[in-house]
C-alpha positions as CSV (number, residue, x, y, z in Angstrom):
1,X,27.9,-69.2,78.1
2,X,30.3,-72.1,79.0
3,X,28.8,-73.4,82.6
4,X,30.6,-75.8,84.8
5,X,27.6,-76.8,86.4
6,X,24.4,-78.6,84.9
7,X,21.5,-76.3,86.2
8,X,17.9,-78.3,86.7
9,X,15.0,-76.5,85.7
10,X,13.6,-76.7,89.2
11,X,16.5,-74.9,90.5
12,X,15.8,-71.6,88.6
13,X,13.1,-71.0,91.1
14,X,16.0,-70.3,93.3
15,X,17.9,-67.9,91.5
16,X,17.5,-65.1,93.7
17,X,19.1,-67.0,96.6
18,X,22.2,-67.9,94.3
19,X,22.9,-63.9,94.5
20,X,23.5,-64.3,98.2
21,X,25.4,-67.4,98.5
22,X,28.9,-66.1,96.4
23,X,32.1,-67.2,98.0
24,X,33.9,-64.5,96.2
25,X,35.5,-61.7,98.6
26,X,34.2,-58.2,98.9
27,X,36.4,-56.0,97.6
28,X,36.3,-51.9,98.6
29,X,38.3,-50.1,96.3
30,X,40.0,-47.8,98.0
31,X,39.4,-45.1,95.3
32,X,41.9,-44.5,92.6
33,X,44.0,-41.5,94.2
34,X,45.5,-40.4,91.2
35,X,46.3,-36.8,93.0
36,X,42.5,-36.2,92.2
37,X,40.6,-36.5,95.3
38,X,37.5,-34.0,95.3
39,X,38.2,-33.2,91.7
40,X,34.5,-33.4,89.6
41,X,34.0,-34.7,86.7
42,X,34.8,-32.2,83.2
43,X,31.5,-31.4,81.7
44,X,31.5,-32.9,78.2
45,X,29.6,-31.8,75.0
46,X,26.1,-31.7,74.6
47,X,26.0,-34.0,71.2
48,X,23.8,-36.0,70.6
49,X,25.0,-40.1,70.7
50,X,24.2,-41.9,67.4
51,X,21.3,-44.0,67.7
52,X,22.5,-47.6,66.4
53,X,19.3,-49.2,68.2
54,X,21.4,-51.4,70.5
55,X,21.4,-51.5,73.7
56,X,20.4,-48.4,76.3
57,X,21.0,-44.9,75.3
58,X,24.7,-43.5,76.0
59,X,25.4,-40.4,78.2
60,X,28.1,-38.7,77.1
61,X,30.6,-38.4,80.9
62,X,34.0,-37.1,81.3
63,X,36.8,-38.2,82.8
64,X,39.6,-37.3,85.4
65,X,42.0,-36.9,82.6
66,X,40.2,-34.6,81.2
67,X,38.6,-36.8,78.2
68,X,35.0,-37.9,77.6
69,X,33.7,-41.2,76.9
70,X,30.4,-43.1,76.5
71,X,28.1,-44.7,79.0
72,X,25.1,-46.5,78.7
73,X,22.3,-44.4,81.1
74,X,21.2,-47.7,82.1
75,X,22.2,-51.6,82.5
76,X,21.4,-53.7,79.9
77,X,17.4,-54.5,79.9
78,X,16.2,-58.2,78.9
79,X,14.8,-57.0,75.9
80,X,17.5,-55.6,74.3
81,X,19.5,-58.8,75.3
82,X,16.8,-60.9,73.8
83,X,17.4,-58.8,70.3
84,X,21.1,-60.0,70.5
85,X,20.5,-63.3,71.2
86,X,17.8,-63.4,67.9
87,X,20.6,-62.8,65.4
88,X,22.4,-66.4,66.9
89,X,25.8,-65.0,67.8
90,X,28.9,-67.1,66.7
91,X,31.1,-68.6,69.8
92,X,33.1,-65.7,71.0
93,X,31.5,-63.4,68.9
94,X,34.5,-61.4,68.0
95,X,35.7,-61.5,71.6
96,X,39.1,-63.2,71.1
97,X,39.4,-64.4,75.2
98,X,36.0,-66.3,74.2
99,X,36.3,-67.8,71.1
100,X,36.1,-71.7,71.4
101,X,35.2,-70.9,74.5
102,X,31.2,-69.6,74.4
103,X,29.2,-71.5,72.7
104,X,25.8,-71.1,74.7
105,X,24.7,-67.3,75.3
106,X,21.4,-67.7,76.8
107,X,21.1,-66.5,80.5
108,X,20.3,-68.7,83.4
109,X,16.7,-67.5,83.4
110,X,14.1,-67.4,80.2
111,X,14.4,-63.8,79.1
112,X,11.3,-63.0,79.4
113,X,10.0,-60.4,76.5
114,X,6.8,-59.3,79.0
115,X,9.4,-58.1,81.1
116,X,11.3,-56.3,78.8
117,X,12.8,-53.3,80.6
118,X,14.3,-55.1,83.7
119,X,18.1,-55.7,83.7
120,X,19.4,-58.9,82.1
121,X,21.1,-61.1,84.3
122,X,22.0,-64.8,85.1
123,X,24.8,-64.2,81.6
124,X,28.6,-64.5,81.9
125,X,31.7,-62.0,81.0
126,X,31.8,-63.7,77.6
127,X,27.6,-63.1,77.0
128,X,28.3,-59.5,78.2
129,X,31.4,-59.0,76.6
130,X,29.7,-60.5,73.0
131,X,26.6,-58.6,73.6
132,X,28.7,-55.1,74.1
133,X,30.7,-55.5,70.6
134,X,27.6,-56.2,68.8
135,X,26.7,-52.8,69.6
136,X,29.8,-51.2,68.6
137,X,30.9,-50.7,72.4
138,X,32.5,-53.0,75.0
139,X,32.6,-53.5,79.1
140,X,33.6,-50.2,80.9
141,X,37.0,-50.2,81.9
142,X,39.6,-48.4,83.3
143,X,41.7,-45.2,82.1
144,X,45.1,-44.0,83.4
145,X,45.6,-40.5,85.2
146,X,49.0,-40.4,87.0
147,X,50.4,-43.2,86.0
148,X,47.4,-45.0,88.2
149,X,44.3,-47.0,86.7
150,X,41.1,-45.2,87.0
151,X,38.0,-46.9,86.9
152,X,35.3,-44.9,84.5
153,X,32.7,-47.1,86.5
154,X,33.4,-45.8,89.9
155,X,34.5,-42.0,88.9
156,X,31.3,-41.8,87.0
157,X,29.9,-43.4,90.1
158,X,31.1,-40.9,92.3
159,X,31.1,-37.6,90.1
160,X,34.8,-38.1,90.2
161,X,35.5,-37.5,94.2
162,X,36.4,-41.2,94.7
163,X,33.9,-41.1,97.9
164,X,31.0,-42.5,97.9
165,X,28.0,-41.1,95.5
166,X,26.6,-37.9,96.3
167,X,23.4,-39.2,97.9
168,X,25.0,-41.7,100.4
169,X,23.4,-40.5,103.2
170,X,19.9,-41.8,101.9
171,X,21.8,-45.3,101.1
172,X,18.8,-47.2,102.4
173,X,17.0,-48.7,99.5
174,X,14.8,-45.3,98.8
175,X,16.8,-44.0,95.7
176,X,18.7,-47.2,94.8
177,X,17.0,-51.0,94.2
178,X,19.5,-52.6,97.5
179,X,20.0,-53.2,100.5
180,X,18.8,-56.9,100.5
181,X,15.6,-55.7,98.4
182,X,13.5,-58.9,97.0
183,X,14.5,-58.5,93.1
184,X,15.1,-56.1,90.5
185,X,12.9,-53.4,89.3
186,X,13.0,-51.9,85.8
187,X,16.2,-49.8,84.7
188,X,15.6,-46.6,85.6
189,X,12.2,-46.6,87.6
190,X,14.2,-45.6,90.6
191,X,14.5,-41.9,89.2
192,X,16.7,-40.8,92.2
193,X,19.4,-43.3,91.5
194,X,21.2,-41.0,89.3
195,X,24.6,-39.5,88.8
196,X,24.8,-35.7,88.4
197,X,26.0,-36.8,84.8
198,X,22.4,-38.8,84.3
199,X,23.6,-42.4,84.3
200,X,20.5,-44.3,86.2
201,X,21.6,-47.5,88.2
202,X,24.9,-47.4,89.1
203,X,24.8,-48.7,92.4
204,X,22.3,-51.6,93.1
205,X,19.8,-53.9,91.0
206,X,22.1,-56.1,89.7
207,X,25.7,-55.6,89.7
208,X,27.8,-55.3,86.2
209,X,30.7,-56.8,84.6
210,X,33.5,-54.9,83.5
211,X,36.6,-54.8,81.5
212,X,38.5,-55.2,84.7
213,X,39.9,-58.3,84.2
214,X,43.0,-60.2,86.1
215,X,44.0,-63.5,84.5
216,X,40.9,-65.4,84.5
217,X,38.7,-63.0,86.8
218,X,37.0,-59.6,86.2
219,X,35.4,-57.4,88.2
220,X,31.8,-56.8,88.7
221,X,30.7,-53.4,90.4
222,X,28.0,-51.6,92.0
223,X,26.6,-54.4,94.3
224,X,23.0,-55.8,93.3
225,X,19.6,-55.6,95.1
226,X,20.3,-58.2,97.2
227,X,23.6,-56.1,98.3
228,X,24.1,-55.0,102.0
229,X,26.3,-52.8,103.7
230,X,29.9,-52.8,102.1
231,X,29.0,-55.1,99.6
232,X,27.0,-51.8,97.6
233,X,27.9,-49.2,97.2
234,X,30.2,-47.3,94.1
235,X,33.5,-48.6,95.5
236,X,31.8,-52.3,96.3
237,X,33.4,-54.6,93.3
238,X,33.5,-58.2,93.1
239,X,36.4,-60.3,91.6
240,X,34.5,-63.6,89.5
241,X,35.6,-66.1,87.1
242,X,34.8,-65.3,83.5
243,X,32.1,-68.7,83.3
244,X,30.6,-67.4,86.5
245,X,26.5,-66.4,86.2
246,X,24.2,-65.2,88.8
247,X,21.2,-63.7,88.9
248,X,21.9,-60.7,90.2
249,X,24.8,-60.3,87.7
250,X,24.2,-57.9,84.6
251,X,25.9,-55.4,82.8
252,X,26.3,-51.7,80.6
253,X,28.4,-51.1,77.9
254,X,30.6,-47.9,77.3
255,X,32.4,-46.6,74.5
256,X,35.2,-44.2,73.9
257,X,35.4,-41.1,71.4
258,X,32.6,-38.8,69.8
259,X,30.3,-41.4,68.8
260,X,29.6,-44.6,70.5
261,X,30.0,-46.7,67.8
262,X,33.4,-46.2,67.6
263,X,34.1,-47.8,71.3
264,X,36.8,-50.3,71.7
């Protein structure tokens, strides 16, 4: 974690703020058209994901292209974050952009073991990034369909409609943690914030990093708990510097192929 900014200890206390007081621009994608609009989602094997013991359990979620990849059902909790950060990771941890770069991959806050099933956050695109090849995955990205990028984030998001997730009308806090909620709540307690395909979380809690990276920036989606308006939501993303840590910032992993393990 390579911060620009010396954090006091009697700042953490206001962590929760620092979600709302981002400069960075909303961005509303649009929806990758891809000459796919209202097309679902492909319904991928029943198989079982190998269990490597790190990180959440994958769902197995198919693609406009016709493929299936690897998702994690939930966002990275603090105790399975805490289990990477006990085998001291090397800077850059095999993430090339990072070596040299990442020396530090504690999160802004103590990860607290008592609280073991809430999302990590307060970690940077490198932590993530590090954390995500440790477990033989890495950062959702995007796929190609048309000759246009895709984002597996939002078309999971969506079931594959680019439009908003299928419960949008009850976008008011009762089936996803937002909507300028007070903090996060443990992944997947909010049983209703699901997509047809079973991944919990996608919208709300704490927004994640991706693989969705420009230059020096890459984009987080989903919007967090503290998340109003068009600022949640599964087209909501938010461009940040790679060094940039919030506390409503976390992460999933995803993977491609049969067996998530074998995720590049």
């Amino acid at each position: 974690m390579n911060r620009t900014l010396a954090i006091a200890a009697s700042v953490l206390v206001l962590l929760p703020l620092l979600g709302c007081s981002k400069t960075n621009k909303v961005e509303i994608d649009p929806g990758e058209d891809a000459g796919n609009n209202d097309q679902s989602l492909p319904e991928c094997p029943a198989v079982s994901a190998p269990v490597s013991g790190k990180g959440p359990a994958m769902v197995h979620v198919g693609r406009l292209d016709g493929t299936c990849f690897w998702m994690d059902e939930t966002e990275v909790t603090r105790g399975q974050y805490a289990a990477f950060l006990a085998t001291s990771p090397a800077d850059g941890a095999n993430i090339a952009a990072c070596q040299g770069k990442n020396p530090d991959f504690a999160p802004l806050q103590q990860v607290d073991l008592a609280q073991a099933q809430m999302p990590i956050s307060g970690i940077d695109w490198c932590d993530a990034a590090s954390f995500c090849a440790w477990a033989g995955k890495a950062l959702c990205g995007t796929y190609t369909v048309n000759g246009a990028a895709v984002s597996a984030f939002q078309s999971t998001c969506t079931d594959g409609d680019n439009g908003e997730f299928n419960y949008e009308a009850l976008k008011d806090g009762s089936r996803c943690n937002g909507n300028g909620a007070t903090a996060t709540v443990e992944v997947r307690s909010m049983q209703a914030c699901v997509t047809p395909t079973l991944v919990f979380d996608l919208v709300g809690n704490v927004q994640e990093w991706t693989s969705e990276c420009e230059g020096a920036e890459c984009a987080a989606r989903g919007g967090s708990y503290l998340s109003t308006g068009e600022s949640w939501g599964c087209k909501a993303k938010r461009s940040f510097p790679k060094d940039f840590e919030a506390a409503d910032l976390g992460f999933r992993c995803c993977a491609e192929g049969s067996s998530p393990d074998a995720g590049q």
